[in-house]
SERO-663615 format. One record per residue: residue number from 1; chain; x, y, z negated of N, C-alpha, C, O in turn. Coordinates in Angstrom, 2 decimals. Each point is the difference from the previous one (the first is absolute). Last residue first. Layout:
<timars>
resi/chain/n.px/n.py/n.pz/ca.px/ca.py/ca.pz/c.px/c.py/c.pz/o.px/o.py/o.pz
NUM/A/X/Y/Z/X/Y/Z/X/Y/Z/X/Y/Z
...
</timars>
This chain:
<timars>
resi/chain/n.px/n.py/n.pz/ca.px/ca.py/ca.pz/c.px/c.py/c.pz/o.px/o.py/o.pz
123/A/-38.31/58.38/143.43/0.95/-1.01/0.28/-0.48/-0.88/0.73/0.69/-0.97/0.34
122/A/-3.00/4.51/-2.71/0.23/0.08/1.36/1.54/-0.89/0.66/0.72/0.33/0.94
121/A/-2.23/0.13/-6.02/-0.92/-1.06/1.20/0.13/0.41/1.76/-0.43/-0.70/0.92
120/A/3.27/3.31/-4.69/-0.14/-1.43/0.56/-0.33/-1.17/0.20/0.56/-1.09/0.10
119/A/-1.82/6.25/-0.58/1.29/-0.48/1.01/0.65/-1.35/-0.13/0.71/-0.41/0.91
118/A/-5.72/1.42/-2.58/0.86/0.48/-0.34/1.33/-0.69/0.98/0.08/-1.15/0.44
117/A/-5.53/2.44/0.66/1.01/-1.27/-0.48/1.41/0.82/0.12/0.35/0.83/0.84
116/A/-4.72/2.10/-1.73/0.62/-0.57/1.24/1.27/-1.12/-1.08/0.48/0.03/-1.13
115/A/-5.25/1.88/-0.28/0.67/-0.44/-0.81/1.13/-0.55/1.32/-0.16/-1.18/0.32
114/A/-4.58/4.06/-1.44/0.48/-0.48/1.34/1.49/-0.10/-0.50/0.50/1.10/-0.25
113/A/-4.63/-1.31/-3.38/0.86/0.95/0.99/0.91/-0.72/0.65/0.41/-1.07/-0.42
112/A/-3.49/-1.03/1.58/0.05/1.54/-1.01/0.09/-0.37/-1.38/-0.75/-0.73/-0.64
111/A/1.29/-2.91/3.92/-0.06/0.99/0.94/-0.15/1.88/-0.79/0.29/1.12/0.43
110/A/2.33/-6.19/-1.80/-1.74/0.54/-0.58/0.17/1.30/1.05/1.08/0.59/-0.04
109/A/2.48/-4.23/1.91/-0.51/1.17/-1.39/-1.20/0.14/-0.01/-0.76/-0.37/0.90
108/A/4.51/-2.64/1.42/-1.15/-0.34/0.54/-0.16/1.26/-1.60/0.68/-0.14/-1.02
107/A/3.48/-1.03/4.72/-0.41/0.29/-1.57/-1.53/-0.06/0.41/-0.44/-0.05/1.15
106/A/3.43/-0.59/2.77/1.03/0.23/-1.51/-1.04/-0.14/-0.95/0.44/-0.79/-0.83
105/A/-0.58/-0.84/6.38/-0.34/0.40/-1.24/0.55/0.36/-1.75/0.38/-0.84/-0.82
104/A/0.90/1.94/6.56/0.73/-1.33/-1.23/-0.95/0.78/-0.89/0.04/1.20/-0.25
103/A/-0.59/-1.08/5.37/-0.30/0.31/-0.43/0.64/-0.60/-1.33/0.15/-1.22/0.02
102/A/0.76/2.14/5.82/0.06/-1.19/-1.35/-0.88/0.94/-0.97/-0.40/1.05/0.49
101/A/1.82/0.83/3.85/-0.85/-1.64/0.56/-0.03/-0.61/-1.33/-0.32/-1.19/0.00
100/A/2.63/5.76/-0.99/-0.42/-0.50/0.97/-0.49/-1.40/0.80/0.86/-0.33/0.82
99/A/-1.47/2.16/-5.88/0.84/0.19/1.10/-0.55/-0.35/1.13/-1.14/-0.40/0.20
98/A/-0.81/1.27/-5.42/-0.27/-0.18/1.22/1.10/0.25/1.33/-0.09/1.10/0.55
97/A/-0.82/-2.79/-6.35/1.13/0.68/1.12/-0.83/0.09/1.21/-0.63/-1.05/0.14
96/A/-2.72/0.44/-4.50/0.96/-0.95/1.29/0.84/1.21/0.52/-0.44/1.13/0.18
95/A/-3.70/-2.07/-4.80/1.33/0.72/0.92/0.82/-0.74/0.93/0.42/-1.14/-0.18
94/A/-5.76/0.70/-1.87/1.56/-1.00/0.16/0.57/1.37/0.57/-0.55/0.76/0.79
93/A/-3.37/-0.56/-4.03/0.30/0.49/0.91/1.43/-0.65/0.67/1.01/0.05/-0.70
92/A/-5.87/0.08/-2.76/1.29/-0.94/-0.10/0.45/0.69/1.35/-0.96/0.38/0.66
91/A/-3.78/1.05/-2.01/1.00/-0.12/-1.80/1.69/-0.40/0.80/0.94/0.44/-0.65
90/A/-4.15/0.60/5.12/0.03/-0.99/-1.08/1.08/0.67/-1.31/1.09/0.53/0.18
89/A/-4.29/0.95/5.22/1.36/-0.08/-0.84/-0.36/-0.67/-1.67/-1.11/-0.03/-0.52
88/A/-0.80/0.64/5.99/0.10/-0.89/-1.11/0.85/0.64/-0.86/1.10/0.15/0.54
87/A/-3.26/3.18/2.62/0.90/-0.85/-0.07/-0.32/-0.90/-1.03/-0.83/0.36/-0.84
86/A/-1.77/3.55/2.23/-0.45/-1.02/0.64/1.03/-1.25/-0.04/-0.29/-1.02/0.63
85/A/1.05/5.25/-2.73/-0.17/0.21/2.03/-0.42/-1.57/0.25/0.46/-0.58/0.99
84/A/-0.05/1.35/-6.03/-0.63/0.74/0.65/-0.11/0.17/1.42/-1.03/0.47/0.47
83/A/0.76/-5.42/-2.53/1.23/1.62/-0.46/-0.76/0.80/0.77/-0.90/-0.37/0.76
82/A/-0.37/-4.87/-2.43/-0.21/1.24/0.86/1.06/1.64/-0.46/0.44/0.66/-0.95
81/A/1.17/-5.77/-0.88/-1.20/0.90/-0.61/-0.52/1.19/1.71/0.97/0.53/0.54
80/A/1.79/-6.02/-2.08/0.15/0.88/1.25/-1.63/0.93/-0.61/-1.10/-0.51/-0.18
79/A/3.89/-2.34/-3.35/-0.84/-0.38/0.94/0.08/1.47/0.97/0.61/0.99/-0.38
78/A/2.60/-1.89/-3.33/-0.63/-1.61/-0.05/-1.03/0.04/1.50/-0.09/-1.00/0.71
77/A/2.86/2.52/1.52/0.52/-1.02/-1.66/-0.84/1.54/-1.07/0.21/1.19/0.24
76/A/0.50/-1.04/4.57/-1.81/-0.55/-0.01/0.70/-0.89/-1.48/-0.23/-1.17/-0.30
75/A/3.59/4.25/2.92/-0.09/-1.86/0.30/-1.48/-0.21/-0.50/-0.59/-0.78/0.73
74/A/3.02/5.54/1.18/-1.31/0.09/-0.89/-0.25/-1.52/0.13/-0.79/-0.32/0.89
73/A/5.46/2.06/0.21/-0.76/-0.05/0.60/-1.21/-0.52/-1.11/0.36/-0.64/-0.99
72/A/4.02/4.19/1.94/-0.28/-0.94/-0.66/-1.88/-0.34/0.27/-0.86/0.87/0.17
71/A/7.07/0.79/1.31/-1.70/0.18/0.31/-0.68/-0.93/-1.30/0.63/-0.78/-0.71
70/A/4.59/3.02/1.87/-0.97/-0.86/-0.97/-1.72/0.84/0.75/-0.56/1.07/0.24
69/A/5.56/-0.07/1.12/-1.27/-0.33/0.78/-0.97/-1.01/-0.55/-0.57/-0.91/0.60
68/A/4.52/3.44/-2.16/0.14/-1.43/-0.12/-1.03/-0.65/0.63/-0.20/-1.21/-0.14
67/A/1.01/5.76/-0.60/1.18/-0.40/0.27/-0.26/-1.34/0.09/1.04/-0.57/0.35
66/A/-4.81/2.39/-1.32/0.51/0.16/1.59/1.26/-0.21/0.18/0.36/-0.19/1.16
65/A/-2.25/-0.35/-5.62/-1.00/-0.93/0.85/0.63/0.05/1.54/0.05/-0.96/0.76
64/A/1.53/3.96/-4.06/0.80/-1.29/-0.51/-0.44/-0.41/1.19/0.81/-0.06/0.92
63/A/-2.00/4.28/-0.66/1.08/-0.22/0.13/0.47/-1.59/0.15/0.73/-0.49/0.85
62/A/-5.03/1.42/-2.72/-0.29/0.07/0.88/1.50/-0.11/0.63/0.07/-1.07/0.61
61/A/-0.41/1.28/-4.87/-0.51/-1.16/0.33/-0.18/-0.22/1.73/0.02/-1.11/0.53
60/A/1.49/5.34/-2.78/0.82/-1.08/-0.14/0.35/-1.31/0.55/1.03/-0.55/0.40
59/A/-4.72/3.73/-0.17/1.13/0.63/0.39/1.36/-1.26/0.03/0.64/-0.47/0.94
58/A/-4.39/0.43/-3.76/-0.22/-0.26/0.95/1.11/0.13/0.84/0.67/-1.03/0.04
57/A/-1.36/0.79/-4.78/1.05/-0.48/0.50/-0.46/0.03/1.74/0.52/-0.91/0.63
56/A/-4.00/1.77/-3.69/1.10/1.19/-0.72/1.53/0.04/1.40/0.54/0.97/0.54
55/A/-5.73/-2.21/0.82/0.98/-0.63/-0.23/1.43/1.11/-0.26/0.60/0.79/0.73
54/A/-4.58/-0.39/2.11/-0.55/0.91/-1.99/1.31/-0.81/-0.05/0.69/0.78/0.65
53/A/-1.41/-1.69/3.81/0.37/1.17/-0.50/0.06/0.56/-1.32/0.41/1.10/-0.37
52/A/0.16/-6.68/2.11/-1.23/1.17/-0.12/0.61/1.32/-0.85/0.57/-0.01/-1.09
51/A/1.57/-3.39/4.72/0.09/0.43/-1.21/-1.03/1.15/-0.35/-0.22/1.09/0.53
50/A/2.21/-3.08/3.94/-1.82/-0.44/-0.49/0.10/0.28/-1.99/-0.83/-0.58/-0.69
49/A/4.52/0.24/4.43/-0.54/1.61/-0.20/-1.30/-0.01/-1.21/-0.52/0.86/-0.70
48/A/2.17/-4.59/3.63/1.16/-0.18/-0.88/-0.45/1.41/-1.22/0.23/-0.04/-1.21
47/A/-4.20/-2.28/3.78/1.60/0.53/0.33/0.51/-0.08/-1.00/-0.42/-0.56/-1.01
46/A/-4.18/-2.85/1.01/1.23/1.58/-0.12/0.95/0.02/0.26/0.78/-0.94/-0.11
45/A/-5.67/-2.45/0.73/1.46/0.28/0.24/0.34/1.10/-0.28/-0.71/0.86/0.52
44/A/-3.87/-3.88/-1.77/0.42/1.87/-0.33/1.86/-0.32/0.57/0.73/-0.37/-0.93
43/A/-3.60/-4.40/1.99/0.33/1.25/-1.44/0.43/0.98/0.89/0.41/-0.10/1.15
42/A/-1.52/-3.70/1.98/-1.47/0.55/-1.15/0.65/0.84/-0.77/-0.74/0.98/-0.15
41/A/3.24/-1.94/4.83/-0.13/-0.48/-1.36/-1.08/0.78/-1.15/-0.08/1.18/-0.34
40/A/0.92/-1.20/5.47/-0.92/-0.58/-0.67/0.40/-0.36/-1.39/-0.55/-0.94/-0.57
39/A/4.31/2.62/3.20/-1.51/0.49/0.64/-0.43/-1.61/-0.76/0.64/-1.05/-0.08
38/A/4.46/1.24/-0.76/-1.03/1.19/-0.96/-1.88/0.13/0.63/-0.88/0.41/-0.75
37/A/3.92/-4.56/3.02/0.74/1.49/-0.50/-1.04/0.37/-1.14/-0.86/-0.76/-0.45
36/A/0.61/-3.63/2.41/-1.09/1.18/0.51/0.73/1.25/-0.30/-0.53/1.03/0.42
35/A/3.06/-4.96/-2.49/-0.94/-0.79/2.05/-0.84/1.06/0.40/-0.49/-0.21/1.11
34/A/2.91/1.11/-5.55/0.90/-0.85/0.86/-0.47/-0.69/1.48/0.52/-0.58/0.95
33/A/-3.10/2.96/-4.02/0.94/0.80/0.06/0.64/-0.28/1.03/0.12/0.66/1.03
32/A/-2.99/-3.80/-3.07/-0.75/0.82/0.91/0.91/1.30/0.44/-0.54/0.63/0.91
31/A/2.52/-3.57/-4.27/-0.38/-0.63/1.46/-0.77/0.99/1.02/0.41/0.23/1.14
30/A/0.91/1.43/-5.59/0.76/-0.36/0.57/0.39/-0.74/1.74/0.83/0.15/0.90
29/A/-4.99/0.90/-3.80/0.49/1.23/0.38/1.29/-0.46/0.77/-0.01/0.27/1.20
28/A/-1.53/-3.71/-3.50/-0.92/0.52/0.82/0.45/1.04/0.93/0.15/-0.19/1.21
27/A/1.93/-1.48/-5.00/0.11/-0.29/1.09/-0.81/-0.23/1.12/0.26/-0.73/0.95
26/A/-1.13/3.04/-5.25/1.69/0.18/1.10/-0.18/-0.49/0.84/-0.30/0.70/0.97
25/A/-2.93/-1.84/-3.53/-0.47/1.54/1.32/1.34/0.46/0.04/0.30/0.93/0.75
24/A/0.00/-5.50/-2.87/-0.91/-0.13/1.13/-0.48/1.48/0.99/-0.35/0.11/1.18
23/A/2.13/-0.21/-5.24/1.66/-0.22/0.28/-0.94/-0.50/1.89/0.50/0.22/1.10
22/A/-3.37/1.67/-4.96/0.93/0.65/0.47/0.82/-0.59/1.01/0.38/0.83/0.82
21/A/-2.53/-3.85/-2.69/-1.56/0.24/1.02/1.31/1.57/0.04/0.44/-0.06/1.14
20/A/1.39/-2.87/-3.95/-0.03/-0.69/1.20/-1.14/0.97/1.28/-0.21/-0.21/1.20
19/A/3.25/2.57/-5.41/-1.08/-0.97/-0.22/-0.28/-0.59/2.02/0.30/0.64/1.00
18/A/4.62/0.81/-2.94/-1.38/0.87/-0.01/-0.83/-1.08/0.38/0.42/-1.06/0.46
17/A/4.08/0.47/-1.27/-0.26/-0.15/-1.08/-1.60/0.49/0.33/-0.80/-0.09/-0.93
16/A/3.51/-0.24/4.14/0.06/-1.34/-0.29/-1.12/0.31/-0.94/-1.09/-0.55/0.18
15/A/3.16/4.46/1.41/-1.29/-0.54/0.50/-0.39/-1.44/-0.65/-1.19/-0.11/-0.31
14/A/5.04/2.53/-0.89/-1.14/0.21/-0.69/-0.91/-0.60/0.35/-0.78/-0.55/-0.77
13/A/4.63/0.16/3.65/0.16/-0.70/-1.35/-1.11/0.13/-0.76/-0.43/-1.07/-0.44
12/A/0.48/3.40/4.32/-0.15/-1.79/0.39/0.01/-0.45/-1.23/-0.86/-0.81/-0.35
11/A/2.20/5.36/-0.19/-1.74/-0.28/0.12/-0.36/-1.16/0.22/-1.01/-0.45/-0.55
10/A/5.83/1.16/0.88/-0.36/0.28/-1.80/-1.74/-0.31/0.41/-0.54/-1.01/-0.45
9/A/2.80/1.35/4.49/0.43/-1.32/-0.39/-0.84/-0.16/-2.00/-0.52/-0.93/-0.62
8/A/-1.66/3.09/4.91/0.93/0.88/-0.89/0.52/-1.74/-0.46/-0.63/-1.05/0.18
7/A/-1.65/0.15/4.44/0.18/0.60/-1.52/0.66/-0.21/-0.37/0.78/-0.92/0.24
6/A/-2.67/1.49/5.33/1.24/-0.40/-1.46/-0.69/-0.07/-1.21/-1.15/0.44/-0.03
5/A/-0.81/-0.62/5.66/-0.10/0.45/-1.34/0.99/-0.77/-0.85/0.25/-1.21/0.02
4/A/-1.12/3.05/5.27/0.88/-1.00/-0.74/-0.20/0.34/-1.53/0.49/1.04/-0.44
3/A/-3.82/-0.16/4.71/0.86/0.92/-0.55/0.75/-1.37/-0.75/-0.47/-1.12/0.15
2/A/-2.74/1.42/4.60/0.67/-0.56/-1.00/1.16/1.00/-1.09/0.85/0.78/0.44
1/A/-5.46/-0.34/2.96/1.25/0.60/-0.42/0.57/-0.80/-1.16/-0.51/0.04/-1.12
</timars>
């Protein structure tokens, strides 16, 4: 399944600035995205919904994430930890648009607290 991957134009810009072994599990994720879809990728994937319930702004956060079909995926920055159902998940979390046959990465955050990219990195 081929999907078409973008990026945020503002995150392309930051990325430059991120260390070489990060800018390597972008584009990791990016390629393996781009020639296998989502099946076999090693990190923790989330819906758009995936806001943890104790969260003051949940409600909110959760609204924002589905108007804008923000997903976000568990990249192994600095390293890939065991999670509880047996998932990878990691300190670092990429956010991506998810449409139809494409995907546009926007922002890359510390996964807690769960920090969604502001309206314009979704550019």
């Amino acid at each position: 399944m081929s999907i078409a991957v973008y990026f945020g134009e503002i995150f392309l810009k930051e990325m430059q600035n991120f260390p070489e072994k990060d800018i390597q599990k972008i584009g990791d994720f990016a390629r393996h995205v781009a020639n296998y879809g989502f099946s076999g990728l090693p990190g923790r994937n989330k819906m758009p919904d995936a806001v943890p319930k104790d969260d003051p702004n949940w409600s909110c956060k959760v609204q924002y994430a589905q108007n804008y079909n923000l997903w976000h995926y568990h990249i192994g920055i600095p390293e890939y930890k065991s999670g509880k159902h047996g998932y990878l998940t990691s300190e670092y979390v990429l956010h991506y648009i998810k449409g139809d046959g494409f995907i546009k990465i926007v922002d890359m955050t510390a996964h807690t607290p769960l920090k969604l990219p502001k309206k314009e990195y979704l550019i």
